[in-house]
N, C-alpha and C positions, 0 to 999 in steps of 0.2 A: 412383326418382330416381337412386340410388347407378348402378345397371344401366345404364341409360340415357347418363350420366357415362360409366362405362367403356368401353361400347359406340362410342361416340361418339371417345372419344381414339382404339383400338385401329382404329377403322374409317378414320378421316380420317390415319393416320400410315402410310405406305407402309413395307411390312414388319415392322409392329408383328403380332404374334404373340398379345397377354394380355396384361391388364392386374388387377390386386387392389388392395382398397380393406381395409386390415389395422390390427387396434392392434396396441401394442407387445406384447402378450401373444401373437401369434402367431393371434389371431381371427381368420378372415378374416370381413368384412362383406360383403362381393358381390366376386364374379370374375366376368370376362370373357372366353373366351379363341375364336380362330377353327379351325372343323375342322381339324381336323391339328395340331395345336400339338402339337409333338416333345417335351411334358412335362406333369406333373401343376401346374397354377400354384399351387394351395396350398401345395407342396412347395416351390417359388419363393419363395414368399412368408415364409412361415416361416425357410428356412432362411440369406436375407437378410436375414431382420428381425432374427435372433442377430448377422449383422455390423455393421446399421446400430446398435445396440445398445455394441458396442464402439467403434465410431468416435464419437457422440455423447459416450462416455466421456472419449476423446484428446481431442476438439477443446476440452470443459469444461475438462478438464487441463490444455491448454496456453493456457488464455484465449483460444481463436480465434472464441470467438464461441459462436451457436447452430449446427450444422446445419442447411441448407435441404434442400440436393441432393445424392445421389451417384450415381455410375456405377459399373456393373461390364462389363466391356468382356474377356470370355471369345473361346475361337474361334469358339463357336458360336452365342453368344446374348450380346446388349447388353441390360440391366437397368436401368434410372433408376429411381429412388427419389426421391418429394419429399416430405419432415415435413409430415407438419398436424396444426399445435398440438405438445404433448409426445405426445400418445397414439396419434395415426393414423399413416397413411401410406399413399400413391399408389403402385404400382411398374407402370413401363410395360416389357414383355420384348420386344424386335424379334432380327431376323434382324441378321448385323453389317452389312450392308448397309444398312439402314432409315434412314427420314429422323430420324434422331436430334434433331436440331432443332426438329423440326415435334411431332417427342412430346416434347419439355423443354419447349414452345410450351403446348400444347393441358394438357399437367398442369398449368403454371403459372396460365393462364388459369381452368381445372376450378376451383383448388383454393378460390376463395373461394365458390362454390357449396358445395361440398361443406363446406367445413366448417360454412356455415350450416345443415347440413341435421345437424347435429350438437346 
């Protein structure tokens, strides 16, 4: 199911690259990534999961709420992240060109699947 989910966002988002389905501990539960992807997505996943980790800190700190989403927007590679729940987490990697939108779309959409599968 998880497979199928990642499959799915990564395939219907133009220039999306990989996608990981991760708890906060740095597990990954299923990736998905298409031939050629210019990186290791575990290594993605992981080593954004230590950011998203720190930001959830701030935003508690400053009473902004929960975190839902974030972006990392590099030269080479755009990252989205979406919470599910305290423990998971979605992350879509595209090209910086990719339809960013249409992967904030389709994780959005995903995520109450997925968590039900939880």
């Amino acid at each position: 199911m998880f497979k199928e989910t990642l499959r799915e966002i990564v395939d219907k988002t133009e220039g999306a690259l990989a996608g990981i389905l991760m708890d906060h501990s740095g597990i990954a539960l299923e990736t998905y990534a298409k031939d050629g992807a210019p990186f290791d997505v575990n290594t993605v996943g992981v080593e954004f999961g230590v950011v998203l980790g720190s930001i959830k800190k701030a935003a508690e700190m400053l009473e902004a709420g929960t975190t839902q989403e974030i972006s990392i927007n590099t030269d080479k590679l755009v990252t989205i992240i979406r919470l599910l729940g305290d423990v998971y987490f979605l992350a879509l990697t595209l090209e910086p060109g990719g339809n960013f939108g249409k992967g904030r779309y389709l994780m959005r959409t995903a995520a109450p699947k997925l968590m039900a599968e939880f």
